[in-house]
C-alpha positions in Angstrom: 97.2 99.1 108.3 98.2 97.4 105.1 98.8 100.0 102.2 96.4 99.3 99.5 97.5 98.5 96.0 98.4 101.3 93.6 94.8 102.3 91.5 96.4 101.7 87.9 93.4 101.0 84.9 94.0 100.9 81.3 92.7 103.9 79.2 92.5 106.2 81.8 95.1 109.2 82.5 97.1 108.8 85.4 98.5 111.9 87.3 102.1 110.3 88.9 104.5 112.0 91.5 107.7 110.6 92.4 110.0 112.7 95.0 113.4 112.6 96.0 114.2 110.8 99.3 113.8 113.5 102.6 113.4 116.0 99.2 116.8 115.6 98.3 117.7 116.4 94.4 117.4 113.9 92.0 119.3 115.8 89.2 122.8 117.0 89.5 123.7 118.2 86.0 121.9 118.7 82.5 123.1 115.2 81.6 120.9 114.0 83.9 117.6 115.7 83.2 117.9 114.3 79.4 118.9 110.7 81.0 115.9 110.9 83.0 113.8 112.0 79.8 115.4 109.5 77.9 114.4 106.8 79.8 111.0 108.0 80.1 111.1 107.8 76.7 112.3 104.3 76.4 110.1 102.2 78.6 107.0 104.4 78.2 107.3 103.2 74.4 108.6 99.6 75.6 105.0 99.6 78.2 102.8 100.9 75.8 102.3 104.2 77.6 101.2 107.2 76.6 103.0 110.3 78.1 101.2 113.3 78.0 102.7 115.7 79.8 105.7 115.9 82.2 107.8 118.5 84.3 111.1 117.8 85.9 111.8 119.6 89.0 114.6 119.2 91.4 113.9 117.0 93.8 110.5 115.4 92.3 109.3 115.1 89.1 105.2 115.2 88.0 103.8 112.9 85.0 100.6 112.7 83.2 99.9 109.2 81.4 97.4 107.2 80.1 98.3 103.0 80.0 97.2 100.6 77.6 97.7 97.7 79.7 97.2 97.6 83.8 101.3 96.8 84.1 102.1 99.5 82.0 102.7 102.2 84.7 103.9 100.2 87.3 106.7 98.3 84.4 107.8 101.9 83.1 108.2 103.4 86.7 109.9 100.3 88.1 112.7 100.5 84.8 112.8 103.9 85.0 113.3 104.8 88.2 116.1 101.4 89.0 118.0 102.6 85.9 118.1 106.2 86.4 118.9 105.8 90.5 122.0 103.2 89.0 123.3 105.8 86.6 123.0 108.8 89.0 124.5 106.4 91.7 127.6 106.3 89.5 127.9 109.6 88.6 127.5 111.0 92.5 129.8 108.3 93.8 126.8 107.7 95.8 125.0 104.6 97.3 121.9 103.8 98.6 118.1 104.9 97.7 117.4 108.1 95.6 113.2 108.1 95.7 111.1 108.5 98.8 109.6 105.2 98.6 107.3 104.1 96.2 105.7 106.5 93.4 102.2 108.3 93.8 100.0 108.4 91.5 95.8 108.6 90.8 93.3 108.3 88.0 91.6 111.3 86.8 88.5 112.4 85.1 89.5 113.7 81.6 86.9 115.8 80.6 86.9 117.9 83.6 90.7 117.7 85.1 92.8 116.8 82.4 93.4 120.1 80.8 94.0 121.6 84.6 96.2 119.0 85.7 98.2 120.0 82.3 98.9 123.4 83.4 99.1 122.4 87.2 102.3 120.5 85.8 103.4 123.2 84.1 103.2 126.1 86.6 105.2 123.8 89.0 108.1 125.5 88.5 106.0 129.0 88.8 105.0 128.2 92.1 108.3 126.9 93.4 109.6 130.8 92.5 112.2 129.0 89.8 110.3 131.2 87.1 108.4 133.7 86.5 106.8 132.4 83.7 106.2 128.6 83.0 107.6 129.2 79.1 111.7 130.0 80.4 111.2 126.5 82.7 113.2 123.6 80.0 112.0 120.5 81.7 108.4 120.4 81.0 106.3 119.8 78.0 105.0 123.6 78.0 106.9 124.2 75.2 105.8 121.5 73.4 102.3 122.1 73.6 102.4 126.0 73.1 104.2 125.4 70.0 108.2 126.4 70.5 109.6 122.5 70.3 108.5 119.2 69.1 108.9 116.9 71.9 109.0 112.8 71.0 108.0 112.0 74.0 104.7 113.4 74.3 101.8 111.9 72.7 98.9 114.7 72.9 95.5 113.5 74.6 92.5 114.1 72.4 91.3 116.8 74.4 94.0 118.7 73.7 93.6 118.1 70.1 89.8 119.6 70.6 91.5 123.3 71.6 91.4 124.1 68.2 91.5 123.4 64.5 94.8 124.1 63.2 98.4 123.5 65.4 98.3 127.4 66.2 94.9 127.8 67.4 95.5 125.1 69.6 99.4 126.4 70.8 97.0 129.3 71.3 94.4 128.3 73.3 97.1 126.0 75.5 98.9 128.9 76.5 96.2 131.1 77.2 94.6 128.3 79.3 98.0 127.8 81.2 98.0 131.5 81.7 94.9 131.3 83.2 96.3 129.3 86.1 95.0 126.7 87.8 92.6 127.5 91.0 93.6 127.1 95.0 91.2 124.0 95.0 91.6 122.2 91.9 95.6 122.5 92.6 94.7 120.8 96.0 92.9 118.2 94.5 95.1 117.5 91.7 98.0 117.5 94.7 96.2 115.3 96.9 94.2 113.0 95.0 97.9 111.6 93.6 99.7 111.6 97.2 96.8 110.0 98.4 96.0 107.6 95.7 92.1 108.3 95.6 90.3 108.7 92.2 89.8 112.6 91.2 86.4 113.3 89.7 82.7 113.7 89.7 80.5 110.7 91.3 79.5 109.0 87.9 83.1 109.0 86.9 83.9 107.3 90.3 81.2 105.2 90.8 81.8 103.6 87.0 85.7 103.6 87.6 85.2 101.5 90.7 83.4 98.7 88.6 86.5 97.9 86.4 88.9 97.6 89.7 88.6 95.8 93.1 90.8 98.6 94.8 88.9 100.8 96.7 88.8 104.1 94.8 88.0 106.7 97.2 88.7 107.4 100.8 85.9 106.4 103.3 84.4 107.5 106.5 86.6 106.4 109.5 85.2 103.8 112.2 82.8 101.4 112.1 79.1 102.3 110.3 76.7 104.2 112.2 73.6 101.9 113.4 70.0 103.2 112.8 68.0 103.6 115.9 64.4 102.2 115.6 61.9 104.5 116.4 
């Protein structure tokens, strides 16, 4: 069966995965965590992409974006990930591929996933048993957005901006939210919906997202259409 097309739209976020080849790691030293950021930062300017939140981990590495153009994501992933796999190449005195194949990644509803696929990327490194809290991790954008570091990269989605009315009520209510965790099924979703490439939230959102895109959106029903039988 033919793969279909990646679901990329403008002005939507976009929840985007990309893992090491059979897992391996991707980053060897610091130097190549702040390459990799650097580059982020670089084409995600050059493509007209927002970057909201990120987390680097070692062998995959989570993303949270919203495009202003439909080539956006698939121009800043392509740059990114050909640059950084040359560089580390030549530091490893390595060949051959360093990404299991192509990049994941899914549209979500904002208002009710947005927030939660925030601290989902945060807590990674929590649930990988790197840290016990998300706040000692230095590869995400926690610290960022619970006010310890200003972070170029990042350019704050509006519903962050609606946690509060000054920068410390929202640092506040980020980390109290992040605190809060992120629930058995909405981490599943978040997971899934991204590996799988299927939209992420409620029917409305889905049912108007699949108007502005000929990809199919959501997974259907296996087999052929169950006939009615007349009475």
């Amino acid at each position: 069966m033919a793969r279909l097309p990646r679901l990329t739209v403008p002005g939507y976020p976009h929840h985007i995965i990309q893992r090491g080849n059979n897992r391996q790691p991707i980053f060897a030293s610091t130097a190549d965590y702040e390459m990799l950021l650097s580059l982020l930062d670089e084409h995600a300017r050059a493509q007209k992409v927002a970057l909201h939140a990120y987390v680097l981990m070692s062998n995959h590495f989570h993303l949270l974006a919203t495009p202003e153009t439909a080539e956006g994501i698939p121009q800043m992933m392509q740059a990114v990930g050909r640059r950084y796999v040359r560089y580390f190449n030549q530091r490893q005195a390595r060949t051959g591929t360093l990404w299991e194949g192509r990049y994941k990644s899914t549209l979500l509803q904002a208002e009710r996933y947005l927030l939660a696929c925030m601290a989902y990327i945060d807590l990674n490194p929590v649930r990988a048993g790197m840290v016990a809290d998300p706040s000692a991790y230095p590869w995400s954008s926690h610290a960022h957005y619970t006010g310890r570091v200003t972070d170029k990269l990042l350019t704050p989605h509006p519903l962050y901006w609606e946690l509060g009315n000054t920068p410390f009520s929202r640092d506040a209510a980020y980390a109290d939210l992040v605190r809060s965790g992120v629930s058995s099924d909405q981490q599943r979703a978040l997971t899934e919906s991204a590996l799988r490439g299927w939209a992420l939230g409620e029917p409305d959102y889905v049912a108007d997202l699949q108007k502005r895109t000929a990809r199919r959106i959501v997974k259907t029903t296996p087999g052929r259409p169950v006939k009615s039988v007349p009475n």
